[in-house]
Backbone of each chain as ProteinMPNN parsed JSONL, in Angstrom:
{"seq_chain_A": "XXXXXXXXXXXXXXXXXXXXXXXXXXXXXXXXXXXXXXXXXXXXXXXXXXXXXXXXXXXXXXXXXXXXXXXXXXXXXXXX", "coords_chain_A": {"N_chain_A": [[-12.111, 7.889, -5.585], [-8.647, 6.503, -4.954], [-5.698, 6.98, -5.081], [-2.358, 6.377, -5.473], [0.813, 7.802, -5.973], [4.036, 7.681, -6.802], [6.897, 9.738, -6.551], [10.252, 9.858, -8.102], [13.549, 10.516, -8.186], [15.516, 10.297, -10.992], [17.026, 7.591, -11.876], [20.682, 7.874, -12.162], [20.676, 10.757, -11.535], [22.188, 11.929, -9.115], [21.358, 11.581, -5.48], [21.448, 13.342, -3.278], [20.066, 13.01, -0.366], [18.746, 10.134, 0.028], [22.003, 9.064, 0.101], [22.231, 10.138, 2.279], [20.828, 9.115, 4.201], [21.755, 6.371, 3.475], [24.38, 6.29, 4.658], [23.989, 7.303, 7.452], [22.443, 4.871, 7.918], [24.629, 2.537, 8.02], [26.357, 3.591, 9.899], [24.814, 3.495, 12.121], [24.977, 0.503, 12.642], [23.894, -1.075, 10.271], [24.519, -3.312, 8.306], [25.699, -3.992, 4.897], [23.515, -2.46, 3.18], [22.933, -1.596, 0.384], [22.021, 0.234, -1.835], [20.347, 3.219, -1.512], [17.305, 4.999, -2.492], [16.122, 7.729, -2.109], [12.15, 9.09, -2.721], [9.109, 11.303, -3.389], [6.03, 10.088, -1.785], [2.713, 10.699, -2.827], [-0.815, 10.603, -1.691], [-3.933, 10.559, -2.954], [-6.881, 11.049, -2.847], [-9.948, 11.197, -4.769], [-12.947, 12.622, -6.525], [-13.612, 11.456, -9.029], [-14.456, 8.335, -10.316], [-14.097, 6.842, -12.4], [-12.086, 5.379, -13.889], [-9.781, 5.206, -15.855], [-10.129, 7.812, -16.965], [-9.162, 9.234, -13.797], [-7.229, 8.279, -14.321], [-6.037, 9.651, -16.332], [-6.209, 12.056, -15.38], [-4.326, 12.243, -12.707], [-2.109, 11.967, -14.216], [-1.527, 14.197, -15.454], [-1.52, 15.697, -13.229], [1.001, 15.282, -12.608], [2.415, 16.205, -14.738], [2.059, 18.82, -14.466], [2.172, 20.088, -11.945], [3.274, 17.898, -9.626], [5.806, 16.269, -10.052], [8.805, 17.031, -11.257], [10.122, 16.635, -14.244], [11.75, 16.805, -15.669], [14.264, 15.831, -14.126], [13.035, 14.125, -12.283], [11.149, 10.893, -12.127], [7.905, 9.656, -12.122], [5.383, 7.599, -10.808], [2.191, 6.11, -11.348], [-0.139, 4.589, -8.875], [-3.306, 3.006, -9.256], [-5.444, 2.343, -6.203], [-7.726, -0.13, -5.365]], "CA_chain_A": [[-11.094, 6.919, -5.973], [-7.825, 6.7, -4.285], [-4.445, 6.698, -6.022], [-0.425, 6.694, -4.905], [1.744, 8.184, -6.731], [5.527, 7.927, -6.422], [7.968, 10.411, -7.811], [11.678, 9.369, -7.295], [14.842, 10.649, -9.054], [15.695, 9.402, -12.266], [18.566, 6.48, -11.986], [22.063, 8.762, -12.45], [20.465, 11.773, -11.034], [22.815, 12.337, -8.039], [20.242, 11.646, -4.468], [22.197, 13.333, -1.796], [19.145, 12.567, 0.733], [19.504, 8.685, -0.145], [23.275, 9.458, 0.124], [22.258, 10.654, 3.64], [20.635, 7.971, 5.106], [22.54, 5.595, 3.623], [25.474, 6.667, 5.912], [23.57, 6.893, 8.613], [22.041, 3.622, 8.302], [26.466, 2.279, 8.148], [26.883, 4.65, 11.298], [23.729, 2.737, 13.092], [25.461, -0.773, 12.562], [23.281, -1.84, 9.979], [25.512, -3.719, 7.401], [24.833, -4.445, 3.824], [22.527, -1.352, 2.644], [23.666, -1.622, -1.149], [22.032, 1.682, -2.217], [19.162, 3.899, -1.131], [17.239, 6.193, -3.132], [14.598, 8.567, -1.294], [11.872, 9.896, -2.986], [7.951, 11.545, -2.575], [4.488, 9.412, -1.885], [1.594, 11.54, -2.595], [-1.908, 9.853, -1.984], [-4.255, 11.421, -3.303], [-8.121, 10.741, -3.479], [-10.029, 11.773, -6.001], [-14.067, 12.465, -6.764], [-13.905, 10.669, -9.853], [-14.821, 7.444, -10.3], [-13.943, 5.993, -13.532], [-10.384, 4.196, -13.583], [-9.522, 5.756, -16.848], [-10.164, 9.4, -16.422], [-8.808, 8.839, -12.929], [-5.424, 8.143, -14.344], [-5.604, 10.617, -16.994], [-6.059, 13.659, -14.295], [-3.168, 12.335, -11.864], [-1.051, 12.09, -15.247], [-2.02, 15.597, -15.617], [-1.096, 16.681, -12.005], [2.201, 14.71, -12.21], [2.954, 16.653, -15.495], [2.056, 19.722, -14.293], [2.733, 20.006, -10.795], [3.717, 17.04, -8.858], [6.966, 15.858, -10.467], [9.84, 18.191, -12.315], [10.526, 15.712, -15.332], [13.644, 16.972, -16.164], [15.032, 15.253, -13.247], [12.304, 13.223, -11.664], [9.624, 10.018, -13.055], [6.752, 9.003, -11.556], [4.549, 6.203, -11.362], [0.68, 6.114, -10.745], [-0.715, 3.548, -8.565], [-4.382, 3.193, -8.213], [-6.134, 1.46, -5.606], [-9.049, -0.797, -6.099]], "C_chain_A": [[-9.743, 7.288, -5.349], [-6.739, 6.244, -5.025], [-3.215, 7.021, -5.042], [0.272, 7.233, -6.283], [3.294, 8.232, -5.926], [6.159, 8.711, -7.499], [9.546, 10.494, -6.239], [12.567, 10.315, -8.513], [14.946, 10.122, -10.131], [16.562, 8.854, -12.319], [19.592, 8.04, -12.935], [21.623, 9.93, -11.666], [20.925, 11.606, -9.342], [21.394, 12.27, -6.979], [21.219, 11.859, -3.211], [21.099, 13.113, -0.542], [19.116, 11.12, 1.111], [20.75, 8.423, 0.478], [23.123, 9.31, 1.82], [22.269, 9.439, 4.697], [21.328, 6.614, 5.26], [23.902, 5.407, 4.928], [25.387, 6.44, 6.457], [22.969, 5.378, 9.125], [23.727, 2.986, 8.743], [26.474, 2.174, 9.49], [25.73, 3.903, 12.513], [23.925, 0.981, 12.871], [24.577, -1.879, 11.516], [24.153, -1.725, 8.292], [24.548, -4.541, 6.554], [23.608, -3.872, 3.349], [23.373, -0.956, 0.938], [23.394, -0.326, -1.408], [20.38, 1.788, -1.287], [18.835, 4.749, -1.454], [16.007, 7.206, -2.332], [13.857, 9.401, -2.579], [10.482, 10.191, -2.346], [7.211, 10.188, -2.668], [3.764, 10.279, -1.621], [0.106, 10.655, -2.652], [-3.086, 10.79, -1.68], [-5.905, 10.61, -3.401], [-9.284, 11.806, -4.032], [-11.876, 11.859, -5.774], [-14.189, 11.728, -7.849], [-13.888, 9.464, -9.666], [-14.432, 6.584, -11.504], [-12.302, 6.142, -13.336], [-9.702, 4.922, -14.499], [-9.224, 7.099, -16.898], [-9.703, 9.491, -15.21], [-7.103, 9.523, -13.38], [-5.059, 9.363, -15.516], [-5.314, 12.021, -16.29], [-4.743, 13.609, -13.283], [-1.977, 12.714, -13.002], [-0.959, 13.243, -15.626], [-1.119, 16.212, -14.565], [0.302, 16.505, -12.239], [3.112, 15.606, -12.894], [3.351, 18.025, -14.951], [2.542, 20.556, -12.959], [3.726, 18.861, -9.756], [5.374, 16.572, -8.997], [7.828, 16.934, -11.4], [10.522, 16.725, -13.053], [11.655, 15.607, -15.769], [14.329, 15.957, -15.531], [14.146, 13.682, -12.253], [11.223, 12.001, -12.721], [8.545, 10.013, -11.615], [6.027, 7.966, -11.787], [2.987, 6.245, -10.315], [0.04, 5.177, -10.514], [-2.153, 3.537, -8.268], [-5.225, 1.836, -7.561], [-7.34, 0.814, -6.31], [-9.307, -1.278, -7.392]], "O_chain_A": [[-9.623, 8.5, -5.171], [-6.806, 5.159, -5.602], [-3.209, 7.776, -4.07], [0.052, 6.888, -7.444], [3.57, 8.68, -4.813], [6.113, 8.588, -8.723], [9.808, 10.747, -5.064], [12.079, 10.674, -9.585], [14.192, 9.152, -10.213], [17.413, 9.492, -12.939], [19.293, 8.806, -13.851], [22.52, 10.163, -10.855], [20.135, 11.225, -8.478], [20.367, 12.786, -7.42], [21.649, 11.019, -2.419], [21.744, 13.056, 0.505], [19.386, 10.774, 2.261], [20.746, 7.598, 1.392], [23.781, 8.518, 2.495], [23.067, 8.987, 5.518], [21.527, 5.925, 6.26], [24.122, 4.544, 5.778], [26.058, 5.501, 6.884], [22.997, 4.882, 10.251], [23.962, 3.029, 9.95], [26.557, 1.156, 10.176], [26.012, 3.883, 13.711], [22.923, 0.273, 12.964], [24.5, -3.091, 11.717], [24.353, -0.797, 7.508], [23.543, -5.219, 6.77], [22.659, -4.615, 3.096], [24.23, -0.114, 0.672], [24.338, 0.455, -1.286], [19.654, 0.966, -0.73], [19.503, 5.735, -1.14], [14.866, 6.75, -2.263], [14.49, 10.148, -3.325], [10.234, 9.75, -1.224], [7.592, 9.289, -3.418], [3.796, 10.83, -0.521], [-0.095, 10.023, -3.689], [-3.28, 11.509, -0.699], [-5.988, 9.578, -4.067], [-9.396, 12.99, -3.712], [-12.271, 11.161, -4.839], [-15.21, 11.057, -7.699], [-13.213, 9.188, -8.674], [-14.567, 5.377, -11.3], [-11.619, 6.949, -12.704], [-8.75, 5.475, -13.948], [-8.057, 7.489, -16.872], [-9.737, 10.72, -15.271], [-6.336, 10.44, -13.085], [-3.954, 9.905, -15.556], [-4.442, 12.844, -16.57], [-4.136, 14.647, -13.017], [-1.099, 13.55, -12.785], [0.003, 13.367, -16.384], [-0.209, 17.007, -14.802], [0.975, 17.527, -12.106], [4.185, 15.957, -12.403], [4.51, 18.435, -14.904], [3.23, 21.573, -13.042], [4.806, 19.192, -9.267], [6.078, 16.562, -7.988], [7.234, 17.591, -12.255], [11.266, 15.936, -12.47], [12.368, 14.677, -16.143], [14.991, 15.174, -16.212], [14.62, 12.643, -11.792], [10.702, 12.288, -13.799], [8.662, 10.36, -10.44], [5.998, 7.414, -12.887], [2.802, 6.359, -9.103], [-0.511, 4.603, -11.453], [-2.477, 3.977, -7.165], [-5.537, 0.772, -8.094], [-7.817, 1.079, -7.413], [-10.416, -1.734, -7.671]]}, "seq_chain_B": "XXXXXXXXXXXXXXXXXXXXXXXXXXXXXXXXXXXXXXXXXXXXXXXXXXXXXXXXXXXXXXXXXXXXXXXXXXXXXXXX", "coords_chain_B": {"N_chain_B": [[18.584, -7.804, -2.389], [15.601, -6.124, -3.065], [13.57, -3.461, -2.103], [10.743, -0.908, -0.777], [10.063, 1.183, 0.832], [7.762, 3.252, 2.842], [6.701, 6.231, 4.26], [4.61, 7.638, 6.224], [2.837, 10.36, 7.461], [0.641, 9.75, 10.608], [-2.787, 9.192, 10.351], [-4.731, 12.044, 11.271], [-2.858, 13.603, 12.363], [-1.698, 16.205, 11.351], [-1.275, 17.581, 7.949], [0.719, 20.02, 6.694], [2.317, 19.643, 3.955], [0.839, 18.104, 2.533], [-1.662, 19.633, 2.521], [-0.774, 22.29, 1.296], [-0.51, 21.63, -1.547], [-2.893, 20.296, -2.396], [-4.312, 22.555, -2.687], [-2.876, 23.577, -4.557], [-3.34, 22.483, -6.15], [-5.934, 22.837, -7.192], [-5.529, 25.712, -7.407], [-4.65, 25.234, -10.156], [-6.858, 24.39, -11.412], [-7.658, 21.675, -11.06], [-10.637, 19.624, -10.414], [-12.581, 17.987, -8.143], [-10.659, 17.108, -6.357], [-10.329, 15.268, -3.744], [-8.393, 15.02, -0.73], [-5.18, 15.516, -0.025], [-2.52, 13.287, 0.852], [1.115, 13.481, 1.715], [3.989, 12.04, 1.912], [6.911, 9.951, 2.364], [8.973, 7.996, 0.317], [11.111, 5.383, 0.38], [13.927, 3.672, -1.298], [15.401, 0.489, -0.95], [18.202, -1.331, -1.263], [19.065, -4.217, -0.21], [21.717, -6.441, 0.914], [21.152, -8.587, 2.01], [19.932, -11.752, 1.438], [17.45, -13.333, 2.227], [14.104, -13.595, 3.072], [12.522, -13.15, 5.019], [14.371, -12.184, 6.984], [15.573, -9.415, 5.971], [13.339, -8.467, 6.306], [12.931, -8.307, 8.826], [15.236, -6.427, 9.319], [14.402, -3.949, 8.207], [12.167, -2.908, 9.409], [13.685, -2.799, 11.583], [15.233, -0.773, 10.885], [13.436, 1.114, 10.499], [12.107, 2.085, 13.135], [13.863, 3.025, 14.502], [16.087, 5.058, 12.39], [14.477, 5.654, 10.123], [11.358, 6.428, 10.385], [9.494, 8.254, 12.214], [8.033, 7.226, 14.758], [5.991, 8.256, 16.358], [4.495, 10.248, 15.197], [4.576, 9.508, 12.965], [3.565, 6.472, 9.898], [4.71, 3.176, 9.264], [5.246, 1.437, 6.389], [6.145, -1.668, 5.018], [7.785, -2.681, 2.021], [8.51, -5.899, 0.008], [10.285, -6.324, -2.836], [9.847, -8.609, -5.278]], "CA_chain_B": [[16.996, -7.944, -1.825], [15.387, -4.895, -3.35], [12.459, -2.73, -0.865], [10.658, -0.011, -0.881], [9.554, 1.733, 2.597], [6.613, 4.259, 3.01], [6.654, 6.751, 5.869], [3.181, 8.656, 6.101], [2.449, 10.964, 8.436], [-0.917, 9.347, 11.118], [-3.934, 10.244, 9.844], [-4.864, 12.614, 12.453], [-1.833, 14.195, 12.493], [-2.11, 17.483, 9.913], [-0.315, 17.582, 6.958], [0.772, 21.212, 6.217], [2.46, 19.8, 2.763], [-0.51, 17.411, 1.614], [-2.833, 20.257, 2.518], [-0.198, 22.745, 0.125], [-0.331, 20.274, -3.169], [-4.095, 20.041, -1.921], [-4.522, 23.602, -2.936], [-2.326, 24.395, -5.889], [-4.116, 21.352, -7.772], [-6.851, 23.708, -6.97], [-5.533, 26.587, -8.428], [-4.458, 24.609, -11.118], [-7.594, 23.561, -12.243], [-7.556, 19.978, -10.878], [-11.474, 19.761, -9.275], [-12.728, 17.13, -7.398], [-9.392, 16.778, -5.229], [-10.884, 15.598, -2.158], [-7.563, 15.197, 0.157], [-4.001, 15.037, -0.418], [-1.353, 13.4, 1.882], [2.068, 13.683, 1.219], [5.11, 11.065, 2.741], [8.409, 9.795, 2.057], [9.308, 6.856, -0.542], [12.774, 4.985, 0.52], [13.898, 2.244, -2.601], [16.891, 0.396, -0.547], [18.863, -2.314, -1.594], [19.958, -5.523, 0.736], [22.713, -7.709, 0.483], [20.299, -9.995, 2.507], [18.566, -11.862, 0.56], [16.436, -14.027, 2.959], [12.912, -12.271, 2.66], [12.371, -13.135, 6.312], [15.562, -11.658, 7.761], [15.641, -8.547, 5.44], [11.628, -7.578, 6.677], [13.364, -7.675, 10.228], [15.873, -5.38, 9.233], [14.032, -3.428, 7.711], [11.365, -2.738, 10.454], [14.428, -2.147, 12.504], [15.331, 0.419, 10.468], [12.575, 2.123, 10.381], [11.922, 2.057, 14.171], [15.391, 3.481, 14.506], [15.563, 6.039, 11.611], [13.586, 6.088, 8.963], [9.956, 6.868, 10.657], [9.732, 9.114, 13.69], [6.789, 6.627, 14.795], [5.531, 9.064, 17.295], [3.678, 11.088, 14.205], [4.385, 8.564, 11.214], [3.228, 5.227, 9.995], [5.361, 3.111, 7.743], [5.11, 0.201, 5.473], [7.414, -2.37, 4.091], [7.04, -3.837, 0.704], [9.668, -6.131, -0.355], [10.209, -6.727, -4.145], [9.934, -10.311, -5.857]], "C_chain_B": [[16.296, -6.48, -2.173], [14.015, -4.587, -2.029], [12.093, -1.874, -0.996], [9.462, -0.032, 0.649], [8.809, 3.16, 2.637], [6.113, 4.725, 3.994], [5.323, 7.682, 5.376], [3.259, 9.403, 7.128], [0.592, 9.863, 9.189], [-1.92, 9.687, 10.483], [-4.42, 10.653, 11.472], [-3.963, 13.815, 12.533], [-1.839, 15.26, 11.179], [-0.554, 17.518, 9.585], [0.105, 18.48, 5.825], [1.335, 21.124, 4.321], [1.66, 18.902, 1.699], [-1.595, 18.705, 1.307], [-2.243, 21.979, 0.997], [-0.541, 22.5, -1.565], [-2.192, 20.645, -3.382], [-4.592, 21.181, -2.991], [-3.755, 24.859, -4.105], [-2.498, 23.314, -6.741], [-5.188, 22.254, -7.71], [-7.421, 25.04, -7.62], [-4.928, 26.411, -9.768], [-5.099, 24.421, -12.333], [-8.269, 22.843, -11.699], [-9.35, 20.107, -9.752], [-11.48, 18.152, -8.871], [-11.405, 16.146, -6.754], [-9.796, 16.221, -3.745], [-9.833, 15.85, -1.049], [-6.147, 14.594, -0.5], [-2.419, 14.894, 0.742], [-0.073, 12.947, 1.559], [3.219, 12.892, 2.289], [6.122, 10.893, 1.878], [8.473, 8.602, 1.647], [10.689, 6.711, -0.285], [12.507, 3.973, -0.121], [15.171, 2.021, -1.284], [16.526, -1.22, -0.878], [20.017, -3.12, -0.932], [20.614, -6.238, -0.019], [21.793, -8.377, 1.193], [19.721, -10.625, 2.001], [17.777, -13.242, 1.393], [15.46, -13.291, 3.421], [12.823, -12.452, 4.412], [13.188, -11.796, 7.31], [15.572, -10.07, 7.597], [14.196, -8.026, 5.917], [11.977, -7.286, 8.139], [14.506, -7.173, 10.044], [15.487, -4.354, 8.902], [13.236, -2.211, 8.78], [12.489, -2.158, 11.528], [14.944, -0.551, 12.32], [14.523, 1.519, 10.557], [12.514, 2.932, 11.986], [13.032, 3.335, 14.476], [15.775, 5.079, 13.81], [14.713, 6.152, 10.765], [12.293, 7.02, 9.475], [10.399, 7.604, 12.294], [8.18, 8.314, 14.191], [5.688, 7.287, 16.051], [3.777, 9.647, 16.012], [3.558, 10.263, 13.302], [4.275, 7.037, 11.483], [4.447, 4.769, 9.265], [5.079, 1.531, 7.427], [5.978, -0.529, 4.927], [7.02, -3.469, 3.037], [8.411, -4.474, 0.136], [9.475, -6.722, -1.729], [10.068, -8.243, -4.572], [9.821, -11.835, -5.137]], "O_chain_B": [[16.564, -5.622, -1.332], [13.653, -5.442, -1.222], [12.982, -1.227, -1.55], [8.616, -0.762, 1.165], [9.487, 4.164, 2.421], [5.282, 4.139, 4.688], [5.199, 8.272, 4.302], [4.016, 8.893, 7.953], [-0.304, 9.44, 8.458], [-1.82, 10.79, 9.947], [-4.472, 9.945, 12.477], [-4.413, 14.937, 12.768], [-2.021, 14.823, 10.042], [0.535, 17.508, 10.158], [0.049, 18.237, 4.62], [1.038, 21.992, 3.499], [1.754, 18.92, 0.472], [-2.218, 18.845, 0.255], [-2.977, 22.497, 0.155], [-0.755, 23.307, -2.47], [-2.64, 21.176, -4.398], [-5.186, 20.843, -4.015], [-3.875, 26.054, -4.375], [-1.958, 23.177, -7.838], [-5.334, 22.494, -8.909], [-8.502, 25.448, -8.043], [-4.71, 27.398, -10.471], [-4.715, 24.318, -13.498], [-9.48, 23.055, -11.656], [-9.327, 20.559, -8.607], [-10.638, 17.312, -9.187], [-11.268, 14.923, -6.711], [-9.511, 16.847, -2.723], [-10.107, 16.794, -0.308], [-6.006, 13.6, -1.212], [-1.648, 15.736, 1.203], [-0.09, 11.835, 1.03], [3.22, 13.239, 3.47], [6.269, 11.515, 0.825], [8.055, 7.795, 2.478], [11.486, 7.601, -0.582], [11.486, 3.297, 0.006], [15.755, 2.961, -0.746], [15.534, -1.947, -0.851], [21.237, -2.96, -0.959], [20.395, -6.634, -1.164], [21.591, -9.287, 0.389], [18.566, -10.208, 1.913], [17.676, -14.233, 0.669], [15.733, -12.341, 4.156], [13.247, -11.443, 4.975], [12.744, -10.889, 8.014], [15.578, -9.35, 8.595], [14.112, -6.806, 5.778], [11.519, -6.299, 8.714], [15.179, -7.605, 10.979], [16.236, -3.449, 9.27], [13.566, -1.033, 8.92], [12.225, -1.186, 12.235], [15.035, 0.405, 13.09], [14.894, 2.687, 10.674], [12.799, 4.124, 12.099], [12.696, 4.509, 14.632], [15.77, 6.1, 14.497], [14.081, 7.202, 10.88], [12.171, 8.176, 9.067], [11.307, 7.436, 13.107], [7.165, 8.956, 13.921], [4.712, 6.674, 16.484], [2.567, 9.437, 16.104], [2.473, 10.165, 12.73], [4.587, 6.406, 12.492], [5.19, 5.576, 8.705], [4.747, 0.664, 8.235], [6.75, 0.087, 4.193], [6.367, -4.512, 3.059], [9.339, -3.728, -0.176], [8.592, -7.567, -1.873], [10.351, -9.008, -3.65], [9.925, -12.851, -5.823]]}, "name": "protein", "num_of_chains": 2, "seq": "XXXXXXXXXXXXXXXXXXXXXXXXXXXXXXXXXXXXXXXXXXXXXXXXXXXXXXXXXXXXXXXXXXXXXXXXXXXXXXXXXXXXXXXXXXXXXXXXXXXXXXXXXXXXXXXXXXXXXXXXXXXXXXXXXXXXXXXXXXXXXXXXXXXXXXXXXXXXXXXX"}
């Protein structure tokens, strides 16, 4: 089974990388870039098979590894 | 015009921090991991709001900075 996961910043949490590009987008003549936040895409496929248990194990990884909560969310997309 | 833009690395192209993640879900615990590839999530926010116009800015962007399209793919999903 094949899943996405995004983990971004948490709205207020300062994104000087966002920050970055934003600029640079300015500095490359491209006008009207309101904001820009950068964060990961991890895609991830899986041996399991059931949809359910699926999402319970990424929700697992996300907790445990993938995302620092304090500061970051995530959101688990799965294919199919 | 909200967006969100998804730089991957090729497949083909090795992915020293998918294959990382890969292997500390591993020692984690986490079995049946089969592969894990790891890219870059950009949220950005147009004043454009003509979905047309804003997907060819977008694409420009990328071309430009966002994706180094040599090694990476990218995707454009535009909100609503």
């Amino acid at each position: 089974m094949k899943a996405r996961v995004h983990v971004m910043l948490k709205n207020g949490v300062l994104d000087p990388q966002g920050e970055a590009v934003r600029h640079a987008l300015g500095n490359l003549g491209f006008d009207g870039v309101e904001s820009v936040r950068q964060g990961k895409v991890i895609e991830i496929e899986l041996a399991e098979s059931e949809r359910e248990r699926a999402e319970e194990q990424l929700r697992a990884m996300c907790e445990k590894l993938l995302a620092n909560t304090v500061i970051e969310r995530y959101e688990i997309e799965i294919a199919g």
